[in-house]
N, C-alpha and C positions, 0 to 999 in steps of 0.2 A: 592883474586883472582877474577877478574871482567869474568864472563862466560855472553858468545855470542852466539847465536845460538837456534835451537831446540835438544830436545833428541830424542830420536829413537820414544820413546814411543807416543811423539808426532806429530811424523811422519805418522809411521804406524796406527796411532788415525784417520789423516786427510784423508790417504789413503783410511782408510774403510770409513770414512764417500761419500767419491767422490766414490768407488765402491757402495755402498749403495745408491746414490743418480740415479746413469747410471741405475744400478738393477733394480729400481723401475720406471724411465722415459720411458724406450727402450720399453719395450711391447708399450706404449704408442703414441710415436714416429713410431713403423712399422705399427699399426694400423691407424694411421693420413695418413702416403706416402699409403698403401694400400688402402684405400678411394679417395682419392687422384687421382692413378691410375685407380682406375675402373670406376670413374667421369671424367674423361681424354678420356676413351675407351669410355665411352658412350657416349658423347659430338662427337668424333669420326666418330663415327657409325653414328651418326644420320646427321652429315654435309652428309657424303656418302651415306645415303641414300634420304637425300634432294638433292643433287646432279642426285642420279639417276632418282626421282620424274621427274626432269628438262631433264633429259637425252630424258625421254619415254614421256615428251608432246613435246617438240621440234620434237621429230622421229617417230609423233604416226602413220604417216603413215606406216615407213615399220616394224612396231613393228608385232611380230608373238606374240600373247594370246594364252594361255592353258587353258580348264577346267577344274579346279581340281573339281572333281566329288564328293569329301565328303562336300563340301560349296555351290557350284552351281556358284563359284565367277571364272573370269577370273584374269590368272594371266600371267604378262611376266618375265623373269631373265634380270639383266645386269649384267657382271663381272664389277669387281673392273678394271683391268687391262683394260677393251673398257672405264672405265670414262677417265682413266689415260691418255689414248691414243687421247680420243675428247677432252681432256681439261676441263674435267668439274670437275675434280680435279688433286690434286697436288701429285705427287709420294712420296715424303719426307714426306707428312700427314701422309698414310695410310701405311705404309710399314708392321705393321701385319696386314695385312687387305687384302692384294694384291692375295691372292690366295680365297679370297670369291665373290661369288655371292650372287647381291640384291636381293630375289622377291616384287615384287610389283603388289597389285591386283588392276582391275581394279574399278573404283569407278564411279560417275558422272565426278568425273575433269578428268578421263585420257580418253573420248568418242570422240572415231573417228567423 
């Protein structure tokens, strides 16, 4: 009798070895995409806040400064939503980002 095929036992063999191999990759793999993501969000952030840099020297006339009194530094806000709005970024970019404000202090480069 000519037999054809695998047995069970050789199955179930190859099985655990592929569960064995996933087992061992995956921690691996969610820490790669979670690096991944929060090098995404930063890269993010920092367009949108090079964005608003750009926002408050193009508007530094009617930009209102604050004191923050624990630095001695001046500083202004942009929302997310007024870049959105002038165009100095794109909606689709920042979508968790749209309910934040930038602060930006003032330095030599933002001098009325």
């Amino acid at each position: 009798m000519n037999k054809k095929g695998f047995t069970l036992i050789e199955l179930l063999a190859v099985i655990l070895l592929l569960g064995l191999i996933v087992g061992i990759s995956s921690p691996t793999v969610v820490t790669v995409i979670t690096n991944i993501r929060s090098k995404s969000n930063d890269v993010s952030f920092q367009g949108i806040k090079n964005s608003a840099d750009l926002y408050i020297k193009e508007n530094i006339e009617d930009t209102k400064w604050v004191m923050d009194p624990s630095t001695n530094n001046e500083y202004t806000c942009v929302n997310v939503v007024e870049l959105i709005n002038k165009g100095y970024i794109k909606e689709s970019s920042v979508t968790e980002y749209k309910e934040n404000v930038v602060k930006i202090t003032r330095d030599s480069n933002t001098k009325a």
